[in-house]
NUDRENGU-842264 format. One record per residue: residue number from 1; x, y, z of N, C-alpha, C, O in turn. Coordinates in steps of 0.1 Angstrom, whole numbers. Example, Ala and Ser with C-alpha at 12.3 -4.5 7.8 and 13.67 -1.06 7.14 Angstrom:
residues 2
+-----+-------+-------+-------+-------+-------+-------+-------+-------+-------+-------+-------+-------+
!   n !   n_x !   n_y !   n_z !  ca_x !  ca_y !  ca_z !   c_x !   c_y !   c_z !   o_x !   o_y !   o_z !
+-----+-------+-------+-------+-------+-------+-------+-------+-------+-------+-------+-------+-------+
!   1 !   132 !   -57 !    78 !   123 !   -45 !    78 !   132 !   -33 !    78 !   142 !   -33 !    85 !
!   2 !   128 !   -22 !    71 !   137 !   -11 !    71 !   129 !     0 !    79 !   134 !    11 !    80 !
+-----+-------+-------+-------+-------+-------+-------+-------+-------+-------+-------+-------+-------+
end
This chain:
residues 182
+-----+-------+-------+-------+-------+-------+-------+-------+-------+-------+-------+-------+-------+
!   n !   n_x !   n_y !   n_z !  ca_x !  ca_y !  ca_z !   c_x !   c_y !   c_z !   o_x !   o_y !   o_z !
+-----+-------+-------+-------+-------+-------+-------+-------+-------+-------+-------+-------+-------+
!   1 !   531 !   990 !  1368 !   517 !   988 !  1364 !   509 !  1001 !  1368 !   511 !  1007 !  1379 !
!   2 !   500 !  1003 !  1358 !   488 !  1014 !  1361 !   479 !  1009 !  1370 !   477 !   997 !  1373 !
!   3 !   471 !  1021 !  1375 !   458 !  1013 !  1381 !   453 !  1012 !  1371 !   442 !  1007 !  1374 !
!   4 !   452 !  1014 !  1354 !   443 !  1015 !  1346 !   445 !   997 !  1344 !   436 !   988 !  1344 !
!   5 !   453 !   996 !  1343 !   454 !   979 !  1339 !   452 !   971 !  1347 !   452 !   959 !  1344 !
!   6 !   450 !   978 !  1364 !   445 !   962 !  1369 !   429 !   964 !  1371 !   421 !   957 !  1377 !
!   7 !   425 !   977 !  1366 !   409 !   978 !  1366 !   404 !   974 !  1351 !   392 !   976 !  1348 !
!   8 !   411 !   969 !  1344 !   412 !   967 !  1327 !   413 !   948 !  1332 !   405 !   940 !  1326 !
!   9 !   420 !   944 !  1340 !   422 !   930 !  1343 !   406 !   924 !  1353 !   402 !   913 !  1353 !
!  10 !   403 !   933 !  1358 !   395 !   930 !  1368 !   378 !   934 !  1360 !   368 !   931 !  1366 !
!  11 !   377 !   938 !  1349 !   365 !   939 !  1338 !   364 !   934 !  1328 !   355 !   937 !  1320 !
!  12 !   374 !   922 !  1326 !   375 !   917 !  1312 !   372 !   909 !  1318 !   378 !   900 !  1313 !
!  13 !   364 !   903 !  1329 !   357 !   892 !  1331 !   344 !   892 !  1328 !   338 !   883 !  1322 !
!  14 !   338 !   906 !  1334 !   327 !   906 !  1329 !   320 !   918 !  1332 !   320 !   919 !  1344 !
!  15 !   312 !   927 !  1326 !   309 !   937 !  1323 !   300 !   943 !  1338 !   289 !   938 !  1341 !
!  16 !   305 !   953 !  1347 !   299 !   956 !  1362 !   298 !   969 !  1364 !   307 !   976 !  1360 !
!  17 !   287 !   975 !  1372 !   290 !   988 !  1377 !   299 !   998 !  1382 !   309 !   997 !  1375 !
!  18 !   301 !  1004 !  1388 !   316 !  1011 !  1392 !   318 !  1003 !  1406 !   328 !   997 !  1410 !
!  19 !   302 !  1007 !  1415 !   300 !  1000 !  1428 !   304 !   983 !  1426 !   311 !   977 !  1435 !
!  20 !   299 !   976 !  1415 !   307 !   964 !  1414 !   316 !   965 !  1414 !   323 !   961 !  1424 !
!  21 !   322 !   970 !  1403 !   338 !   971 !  1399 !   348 !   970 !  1415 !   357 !   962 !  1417 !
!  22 !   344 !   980 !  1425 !   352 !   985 !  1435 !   349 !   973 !  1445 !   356 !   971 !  1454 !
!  23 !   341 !   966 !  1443 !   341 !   954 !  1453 !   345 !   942 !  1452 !   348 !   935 !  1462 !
!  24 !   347 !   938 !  1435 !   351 !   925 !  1429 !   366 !   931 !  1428 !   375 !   923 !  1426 !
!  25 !   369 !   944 !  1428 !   386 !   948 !  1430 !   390 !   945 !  1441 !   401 !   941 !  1443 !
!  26 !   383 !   947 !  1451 !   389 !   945 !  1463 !   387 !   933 !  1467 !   394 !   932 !  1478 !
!  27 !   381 !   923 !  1465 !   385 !   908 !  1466 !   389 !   898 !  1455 !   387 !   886 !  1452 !
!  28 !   396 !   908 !  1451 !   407 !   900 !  1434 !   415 !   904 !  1433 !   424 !   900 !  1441 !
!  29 !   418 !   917 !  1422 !   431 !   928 !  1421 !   434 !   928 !  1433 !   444 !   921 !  1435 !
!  30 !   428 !   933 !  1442 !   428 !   947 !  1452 !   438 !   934 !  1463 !   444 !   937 !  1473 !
!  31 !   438 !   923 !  1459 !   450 !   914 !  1472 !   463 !   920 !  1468 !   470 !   925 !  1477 !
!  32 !   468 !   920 !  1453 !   483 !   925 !  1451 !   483 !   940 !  1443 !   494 !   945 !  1439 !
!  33 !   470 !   944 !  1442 !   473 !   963 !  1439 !   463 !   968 !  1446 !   452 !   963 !  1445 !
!  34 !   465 !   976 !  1453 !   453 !   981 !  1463 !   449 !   999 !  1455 !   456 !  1005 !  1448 !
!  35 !   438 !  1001 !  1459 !   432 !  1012 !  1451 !   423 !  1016 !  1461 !   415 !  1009 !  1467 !
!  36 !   423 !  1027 !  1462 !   404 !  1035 !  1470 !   395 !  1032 !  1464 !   399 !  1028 !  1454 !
!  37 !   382 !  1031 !  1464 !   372 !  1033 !  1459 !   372 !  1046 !  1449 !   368 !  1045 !  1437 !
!  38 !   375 !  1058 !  1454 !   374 !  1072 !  1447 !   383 !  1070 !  1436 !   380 !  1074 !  1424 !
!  39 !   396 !  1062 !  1438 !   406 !  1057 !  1426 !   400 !  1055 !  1416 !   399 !  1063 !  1407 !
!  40 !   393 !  1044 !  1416 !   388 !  1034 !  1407 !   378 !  1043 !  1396 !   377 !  1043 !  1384 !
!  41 !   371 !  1051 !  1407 !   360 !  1057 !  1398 !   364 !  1068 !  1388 !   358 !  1069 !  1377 !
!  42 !   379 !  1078 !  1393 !   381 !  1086 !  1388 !   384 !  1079 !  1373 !   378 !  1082 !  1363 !
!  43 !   396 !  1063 !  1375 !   399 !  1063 !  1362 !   394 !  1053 !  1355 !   399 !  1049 !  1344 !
!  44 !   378 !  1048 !  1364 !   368 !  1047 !  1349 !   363 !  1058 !  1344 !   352 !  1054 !  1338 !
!  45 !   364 !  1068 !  1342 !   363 !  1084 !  1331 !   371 !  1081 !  1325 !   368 !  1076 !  1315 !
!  46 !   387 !  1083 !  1328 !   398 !  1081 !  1320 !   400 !  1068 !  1317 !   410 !  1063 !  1322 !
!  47 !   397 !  1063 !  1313 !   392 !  1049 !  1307 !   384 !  1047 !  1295 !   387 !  1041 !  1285 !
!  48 !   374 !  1054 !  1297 !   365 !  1058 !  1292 !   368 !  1068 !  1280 !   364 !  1068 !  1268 !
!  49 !   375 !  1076 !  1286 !   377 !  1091 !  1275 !   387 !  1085 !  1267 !   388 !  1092 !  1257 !
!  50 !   394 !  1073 !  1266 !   405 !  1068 !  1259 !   403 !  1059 !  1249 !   410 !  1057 !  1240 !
!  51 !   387 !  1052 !  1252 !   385 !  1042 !  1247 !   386 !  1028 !  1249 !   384 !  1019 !  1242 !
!  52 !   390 !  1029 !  1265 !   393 !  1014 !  1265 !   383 !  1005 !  1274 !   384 !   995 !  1280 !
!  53 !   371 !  1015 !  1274 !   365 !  1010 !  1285 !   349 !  1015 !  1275 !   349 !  1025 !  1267 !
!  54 !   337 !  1008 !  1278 !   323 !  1016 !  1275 !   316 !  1018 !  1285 !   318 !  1013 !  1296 !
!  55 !   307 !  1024 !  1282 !   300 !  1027 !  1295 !   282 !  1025 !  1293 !   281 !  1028 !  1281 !
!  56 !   271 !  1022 !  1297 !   255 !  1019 !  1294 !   251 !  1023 !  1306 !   254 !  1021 !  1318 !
!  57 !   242 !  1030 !  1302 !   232 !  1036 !  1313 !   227 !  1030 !  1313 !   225 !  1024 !  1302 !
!  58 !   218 !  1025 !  1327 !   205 !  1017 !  1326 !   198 !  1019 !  1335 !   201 !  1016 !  1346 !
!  59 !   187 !  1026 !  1332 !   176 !  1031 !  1340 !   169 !  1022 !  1355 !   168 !  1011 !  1358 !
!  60 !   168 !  1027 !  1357 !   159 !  1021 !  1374 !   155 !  1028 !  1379 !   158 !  1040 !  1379 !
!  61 !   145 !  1023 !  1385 !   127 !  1027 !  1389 !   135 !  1032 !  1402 !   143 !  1025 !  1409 !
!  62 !   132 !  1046 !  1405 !   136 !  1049 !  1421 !   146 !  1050 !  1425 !   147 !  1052 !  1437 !
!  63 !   155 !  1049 !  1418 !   169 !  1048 !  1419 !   178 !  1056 !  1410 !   175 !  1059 !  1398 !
!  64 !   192 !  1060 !  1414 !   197 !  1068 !  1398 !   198 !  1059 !  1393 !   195 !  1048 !  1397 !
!  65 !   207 !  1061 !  1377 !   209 !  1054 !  1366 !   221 !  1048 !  1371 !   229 !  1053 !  1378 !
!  66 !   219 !  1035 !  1365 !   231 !  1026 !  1367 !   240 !  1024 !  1359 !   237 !  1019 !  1348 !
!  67 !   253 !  1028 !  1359 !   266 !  1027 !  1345 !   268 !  1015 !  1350 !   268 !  1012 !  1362 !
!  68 !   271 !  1005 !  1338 !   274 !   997 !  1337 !   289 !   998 !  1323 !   288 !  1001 !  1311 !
!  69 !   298 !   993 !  1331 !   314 !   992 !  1319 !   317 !   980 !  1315 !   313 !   971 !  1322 !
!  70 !   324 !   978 !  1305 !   326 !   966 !  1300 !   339 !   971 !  1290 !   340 !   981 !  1283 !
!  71 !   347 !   962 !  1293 !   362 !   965 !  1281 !   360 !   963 !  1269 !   354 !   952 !  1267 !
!  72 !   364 !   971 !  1258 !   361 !   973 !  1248 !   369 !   964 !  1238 !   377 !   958 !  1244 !
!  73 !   370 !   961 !  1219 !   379 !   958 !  1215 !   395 !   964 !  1218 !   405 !   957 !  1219 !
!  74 !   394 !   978 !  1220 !   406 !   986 !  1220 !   411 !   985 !  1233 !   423 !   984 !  1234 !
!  75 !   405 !   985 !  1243 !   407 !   977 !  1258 !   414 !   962 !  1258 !   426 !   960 !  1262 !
!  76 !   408 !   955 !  1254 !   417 !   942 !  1256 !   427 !   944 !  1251 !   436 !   941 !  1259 !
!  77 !   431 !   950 !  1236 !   437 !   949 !  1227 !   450 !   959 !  1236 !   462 !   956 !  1235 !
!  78 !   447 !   967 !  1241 !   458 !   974 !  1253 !   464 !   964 !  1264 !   476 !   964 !  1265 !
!  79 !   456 !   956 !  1271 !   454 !   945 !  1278 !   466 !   935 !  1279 !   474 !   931 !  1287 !
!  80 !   463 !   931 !  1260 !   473 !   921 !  1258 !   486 !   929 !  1252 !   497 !   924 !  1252 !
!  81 !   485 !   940 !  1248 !   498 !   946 !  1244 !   507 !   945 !  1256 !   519 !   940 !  1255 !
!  82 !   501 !   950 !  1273 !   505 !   953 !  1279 !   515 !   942 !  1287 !   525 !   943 !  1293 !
!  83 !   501 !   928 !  1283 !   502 !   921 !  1290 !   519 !   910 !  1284 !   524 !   900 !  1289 !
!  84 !   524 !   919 !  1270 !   538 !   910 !  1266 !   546 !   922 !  1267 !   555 !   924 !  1259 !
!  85 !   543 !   926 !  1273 !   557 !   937 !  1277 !   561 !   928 !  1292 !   553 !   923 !  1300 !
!  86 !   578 !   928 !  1293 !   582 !   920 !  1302 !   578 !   931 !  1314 !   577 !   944 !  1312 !
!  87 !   576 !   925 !  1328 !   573 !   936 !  1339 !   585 !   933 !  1345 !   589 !   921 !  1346 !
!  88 !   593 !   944 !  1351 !   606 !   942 !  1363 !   600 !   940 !  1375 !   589 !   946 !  1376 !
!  89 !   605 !   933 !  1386 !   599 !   925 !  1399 !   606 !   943 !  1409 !   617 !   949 !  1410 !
!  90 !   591 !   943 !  1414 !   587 !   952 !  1427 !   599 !   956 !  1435 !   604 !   945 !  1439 !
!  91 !   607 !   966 !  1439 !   615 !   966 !  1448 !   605 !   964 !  1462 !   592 !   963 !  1462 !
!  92 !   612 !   964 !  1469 !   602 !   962 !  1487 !   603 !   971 !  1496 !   613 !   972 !  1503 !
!  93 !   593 !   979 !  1499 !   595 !   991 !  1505 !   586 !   984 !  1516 !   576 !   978 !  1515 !
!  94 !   593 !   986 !  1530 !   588 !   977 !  1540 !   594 !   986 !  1555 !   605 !   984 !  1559 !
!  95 !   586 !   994 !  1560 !   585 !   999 !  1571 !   593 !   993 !  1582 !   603 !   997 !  1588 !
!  96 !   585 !   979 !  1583 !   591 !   977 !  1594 !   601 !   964 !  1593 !   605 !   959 !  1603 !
!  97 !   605 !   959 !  1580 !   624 !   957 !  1577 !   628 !   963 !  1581 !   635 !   958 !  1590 !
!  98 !   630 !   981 !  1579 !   637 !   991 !  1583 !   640 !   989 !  1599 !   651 !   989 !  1604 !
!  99 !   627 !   988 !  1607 !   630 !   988 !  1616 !   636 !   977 !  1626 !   643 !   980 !  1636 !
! 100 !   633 !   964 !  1621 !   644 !   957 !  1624 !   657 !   958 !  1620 !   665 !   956 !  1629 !
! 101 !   663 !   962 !  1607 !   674 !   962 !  1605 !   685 !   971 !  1614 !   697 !   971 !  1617 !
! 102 !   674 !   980 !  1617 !   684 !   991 !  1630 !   679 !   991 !  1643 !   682 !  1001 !  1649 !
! 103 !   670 !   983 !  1649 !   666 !   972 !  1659 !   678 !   975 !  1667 !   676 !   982 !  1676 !
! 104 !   687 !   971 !  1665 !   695 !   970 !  1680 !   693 !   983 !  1686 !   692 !   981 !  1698 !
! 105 !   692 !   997 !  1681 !   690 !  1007 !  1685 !   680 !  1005 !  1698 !   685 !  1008 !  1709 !
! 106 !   665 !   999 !  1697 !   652 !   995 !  1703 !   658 !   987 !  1715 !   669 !   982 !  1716 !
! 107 !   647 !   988 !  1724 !   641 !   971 !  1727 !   636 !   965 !  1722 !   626 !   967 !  1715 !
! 108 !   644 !   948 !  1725 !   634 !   938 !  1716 !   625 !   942 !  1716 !   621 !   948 !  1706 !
! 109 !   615 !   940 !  1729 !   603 !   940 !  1732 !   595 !   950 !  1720 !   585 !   946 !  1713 !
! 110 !   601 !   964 !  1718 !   597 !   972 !  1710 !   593 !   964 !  1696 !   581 !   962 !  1692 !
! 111 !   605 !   958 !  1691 !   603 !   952 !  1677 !   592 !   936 !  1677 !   585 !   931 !  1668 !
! 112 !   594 !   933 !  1691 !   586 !   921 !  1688 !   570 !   923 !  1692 !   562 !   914 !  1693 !
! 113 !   569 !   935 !  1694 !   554 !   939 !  1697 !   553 !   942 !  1682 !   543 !   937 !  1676 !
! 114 !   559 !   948 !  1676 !   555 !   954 !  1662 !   555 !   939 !  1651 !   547 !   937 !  1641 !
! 115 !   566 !   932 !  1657 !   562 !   922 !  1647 !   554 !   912 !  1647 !   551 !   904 !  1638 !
! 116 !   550 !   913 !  1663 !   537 !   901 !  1666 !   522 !   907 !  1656 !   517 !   898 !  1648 !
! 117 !   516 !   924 !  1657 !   510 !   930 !  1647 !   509 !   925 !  1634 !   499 !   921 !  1628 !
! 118 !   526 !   927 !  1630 !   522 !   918 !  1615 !   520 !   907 !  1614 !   514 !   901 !  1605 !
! 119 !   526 !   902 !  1625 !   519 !   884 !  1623 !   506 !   879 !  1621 !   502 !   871 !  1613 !
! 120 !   498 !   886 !  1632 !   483 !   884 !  1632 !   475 !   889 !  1621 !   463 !   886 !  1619 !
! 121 !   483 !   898 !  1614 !   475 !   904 !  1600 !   483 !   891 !  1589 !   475 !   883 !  1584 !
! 122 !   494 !   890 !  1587 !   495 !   876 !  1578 !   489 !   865 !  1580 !   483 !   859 !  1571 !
! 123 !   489 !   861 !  1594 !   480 !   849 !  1597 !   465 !   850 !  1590 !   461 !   841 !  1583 !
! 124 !   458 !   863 !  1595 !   444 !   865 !  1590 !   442 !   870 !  1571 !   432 !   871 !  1565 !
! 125 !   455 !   872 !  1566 !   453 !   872 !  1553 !   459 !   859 !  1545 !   461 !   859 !  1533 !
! 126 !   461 !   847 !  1553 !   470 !   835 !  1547 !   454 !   832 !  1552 !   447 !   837 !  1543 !
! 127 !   446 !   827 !  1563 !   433 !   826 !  1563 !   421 !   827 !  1552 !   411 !   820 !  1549 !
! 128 !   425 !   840 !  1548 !   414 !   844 !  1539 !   417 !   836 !  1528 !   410 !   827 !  1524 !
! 129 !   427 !   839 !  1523 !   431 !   834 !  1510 !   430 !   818 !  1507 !   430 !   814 !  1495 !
! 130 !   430 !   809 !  1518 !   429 !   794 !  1520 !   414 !   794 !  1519 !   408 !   787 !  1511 !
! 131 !   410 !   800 !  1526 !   394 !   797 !  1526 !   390 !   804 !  1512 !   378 !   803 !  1510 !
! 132 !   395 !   811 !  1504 !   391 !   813 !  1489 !   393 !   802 !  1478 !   385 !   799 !  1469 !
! 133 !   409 !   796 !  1484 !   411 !   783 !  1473 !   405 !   772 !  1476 !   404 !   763 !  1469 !
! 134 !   398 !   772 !  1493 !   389 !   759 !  1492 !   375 !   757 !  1486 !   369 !   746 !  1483 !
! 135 !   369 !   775 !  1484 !   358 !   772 !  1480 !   358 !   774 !  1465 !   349 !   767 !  1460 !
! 136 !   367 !   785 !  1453 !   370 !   787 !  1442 !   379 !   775 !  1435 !   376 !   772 !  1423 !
! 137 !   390 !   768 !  1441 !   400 !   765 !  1434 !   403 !   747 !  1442 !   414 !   743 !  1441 !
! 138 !   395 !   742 !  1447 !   398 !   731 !  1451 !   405 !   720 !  1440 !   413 !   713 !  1446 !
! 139 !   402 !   718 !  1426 !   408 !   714 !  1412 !   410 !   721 !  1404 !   402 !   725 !  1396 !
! 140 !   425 !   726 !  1406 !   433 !   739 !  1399 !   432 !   732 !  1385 !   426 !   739 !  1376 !
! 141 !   437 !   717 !  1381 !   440 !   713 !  1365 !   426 !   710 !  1359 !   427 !   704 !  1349 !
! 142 !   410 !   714 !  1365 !   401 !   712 !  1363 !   394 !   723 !  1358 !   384 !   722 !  1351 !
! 143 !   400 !   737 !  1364 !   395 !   748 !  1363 !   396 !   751 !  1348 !   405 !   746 !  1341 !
! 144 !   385 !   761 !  1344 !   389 !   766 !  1329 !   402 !   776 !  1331 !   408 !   779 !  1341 !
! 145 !   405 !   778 !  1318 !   418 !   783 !  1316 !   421 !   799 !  1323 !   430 !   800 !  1331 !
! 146 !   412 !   809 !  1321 !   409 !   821 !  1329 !   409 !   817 !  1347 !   415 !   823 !  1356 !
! 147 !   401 !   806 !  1347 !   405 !   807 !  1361 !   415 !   800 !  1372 !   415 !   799 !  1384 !
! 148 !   425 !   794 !  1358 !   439 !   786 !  1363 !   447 !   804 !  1366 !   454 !   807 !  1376 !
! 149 !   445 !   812 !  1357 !   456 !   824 !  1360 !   452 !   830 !  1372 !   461 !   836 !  1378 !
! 150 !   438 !   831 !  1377 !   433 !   838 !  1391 !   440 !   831 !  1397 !   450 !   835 !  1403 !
! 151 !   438 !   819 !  1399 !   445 !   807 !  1409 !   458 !   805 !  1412 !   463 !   800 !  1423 !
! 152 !   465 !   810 !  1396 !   481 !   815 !  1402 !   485 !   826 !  1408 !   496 !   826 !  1413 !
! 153 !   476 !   839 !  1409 !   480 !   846 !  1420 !   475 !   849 !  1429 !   479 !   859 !  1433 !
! 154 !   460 !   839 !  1438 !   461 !   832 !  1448 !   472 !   825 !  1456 !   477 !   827 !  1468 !
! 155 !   476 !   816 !  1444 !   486 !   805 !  1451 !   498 !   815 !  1457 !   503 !   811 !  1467 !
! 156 !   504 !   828 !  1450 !   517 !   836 !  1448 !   512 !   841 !  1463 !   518 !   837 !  1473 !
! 157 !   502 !   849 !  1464 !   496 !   851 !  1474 !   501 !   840 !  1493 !   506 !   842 !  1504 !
! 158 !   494 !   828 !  1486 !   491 !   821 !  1497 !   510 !   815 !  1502 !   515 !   816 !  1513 !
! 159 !   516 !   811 !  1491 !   532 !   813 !  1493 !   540 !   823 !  1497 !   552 !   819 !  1500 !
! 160 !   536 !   837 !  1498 !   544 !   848 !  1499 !   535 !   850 !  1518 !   539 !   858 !  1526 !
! 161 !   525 !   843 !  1519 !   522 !   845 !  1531 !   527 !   836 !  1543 !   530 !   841 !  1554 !
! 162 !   530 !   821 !  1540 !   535 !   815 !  1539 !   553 !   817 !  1549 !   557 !   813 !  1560 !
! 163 !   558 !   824 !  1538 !   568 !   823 !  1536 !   573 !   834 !  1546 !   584 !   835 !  1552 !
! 164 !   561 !   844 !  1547 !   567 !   858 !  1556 !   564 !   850 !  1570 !   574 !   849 !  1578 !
! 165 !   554 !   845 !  1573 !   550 !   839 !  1587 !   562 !   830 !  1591 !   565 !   831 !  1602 !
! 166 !   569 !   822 !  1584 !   585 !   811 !  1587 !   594 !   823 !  1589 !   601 !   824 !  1599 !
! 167 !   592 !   833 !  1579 !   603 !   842 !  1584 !   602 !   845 !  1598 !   610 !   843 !  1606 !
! 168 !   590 !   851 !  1600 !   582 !   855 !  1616 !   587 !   850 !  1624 !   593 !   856 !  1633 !
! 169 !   585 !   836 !  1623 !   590 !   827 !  1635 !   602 !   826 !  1637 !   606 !   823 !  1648 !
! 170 !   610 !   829 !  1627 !   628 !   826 !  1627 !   629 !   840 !  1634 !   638 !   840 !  1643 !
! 171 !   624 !   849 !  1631 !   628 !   862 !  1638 !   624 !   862 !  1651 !   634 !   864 !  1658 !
! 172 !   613 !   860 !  1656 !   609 !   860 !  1673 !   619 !   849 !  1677 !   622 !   849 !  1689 !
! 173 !   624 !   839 !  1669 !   634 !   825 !  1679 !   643 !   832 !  1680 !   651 !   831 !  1690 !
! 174 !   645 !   842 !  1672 !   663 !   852 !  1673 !   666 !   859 !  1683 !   675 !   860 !  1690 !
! 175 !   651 !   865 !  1681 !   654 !   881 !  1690 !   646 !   874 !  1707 !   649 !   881 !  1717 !
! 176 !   640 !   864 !  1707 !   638 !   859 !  1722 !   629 !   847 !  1719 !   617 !   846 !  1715 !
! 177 !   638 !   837 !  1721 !   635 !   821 !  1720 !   626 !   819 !  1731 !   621 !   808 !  1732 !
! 178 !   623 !   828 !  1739 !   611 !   821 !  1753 !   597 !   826 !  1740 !   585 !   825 !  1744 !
! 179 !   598 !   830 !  1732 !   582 !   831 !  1729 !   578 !   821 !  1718 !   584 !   818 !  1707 !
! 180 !   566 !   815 !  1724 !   559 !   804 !  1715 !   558 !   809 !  1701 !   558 !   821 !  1697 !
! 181 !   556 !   799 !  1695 !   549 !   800 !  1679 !   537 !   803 !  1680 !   530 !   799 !  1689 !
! 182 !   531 !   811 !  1669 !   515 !   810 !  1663 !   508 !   793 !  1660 !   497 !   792 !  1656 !
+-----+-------+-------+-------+-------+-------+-------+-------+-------+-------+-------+-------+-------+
end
């Protein structure tokens, strides 16, 4: 996947500034494709220059002009092209797998300091994400149809967090059973 297509996914909701754009990406897209802010902007131009994106000035009193983008016929119409092409599943490039896997090298302590770190960042992004489906998604089969698909990759989200944290715990019982759970 391009960044062009998840800033093409994250505008076909509804037509925002760049400064929007980069803020509604980073609490949507931005959980399973991450982008800079400078990213985003470069390739709304290239977006733009292609046609899949428009752009409106809109004047303000005291202020510069506001672009406002919105995806175009030719935009979606890339969108959904894109969107039936089959995607192949992510290989895992994962720092510190690595370093467990050659771990015996270390001290535990070494690896279980590093993997307590990720714990408290999964904990606080399984957090965030729960407190998004309680206030967005409390009646998934209620929701309109657009926002049954956000909700499925919430949910992928809140499962893959889930799922790393059991691993967590199976790993600290491995490598030293004296340390409590989260």
């Amino acid at each position: 996947m391009a960044l062009a297509h998840a800033i093409l996914a994250a505008l076909v909701e509804a037509p925002c500034s760049g400064y929007d754009l980069a803020k509604r990406f980073d609490g949507s897209v931005g959980f399973f494709w991450s982008a800079s802010h400078q990213q985003i902007y470069r390739e709304l131009s290239k977006l733009e220059e292609q046609g899949w994106i428009s752009c409106e000035s809109i004047v303000q009193a005291g202020r510069p002009d506001k672009k406002l983008y919105k995806v175009t016929d030719l935009g979606k119409q890339h969108l959904k092209e894109w969107i039936a092409k089959p995607s192949e599943p992510t290989p895992i490039k994962d720092d510190l797998l690595v370093k467990i896997f050659a771990g015996h090298v270390a001290d535990n302590g070494t690896i279980l300091a590093d993997l307590e770190r990720h714990q408290q960042a999964h904990v606080k992004k399984l957090s965030t994400y729960k407190d998004l489906e309680q206030e967005y998604f409390q009646n998934p089969q209620d929701l309109p149809e657009s926002a049954k698909f956000q909700y499925l990759t919430l949910l992928n989200g809140i499962t893959y967090e889930t799922h790393w944290l059991a691993w967590c715990d199976r790993v600290m019982e491995l490598l030293n059973p004296k340390i409590e759970k989260l």
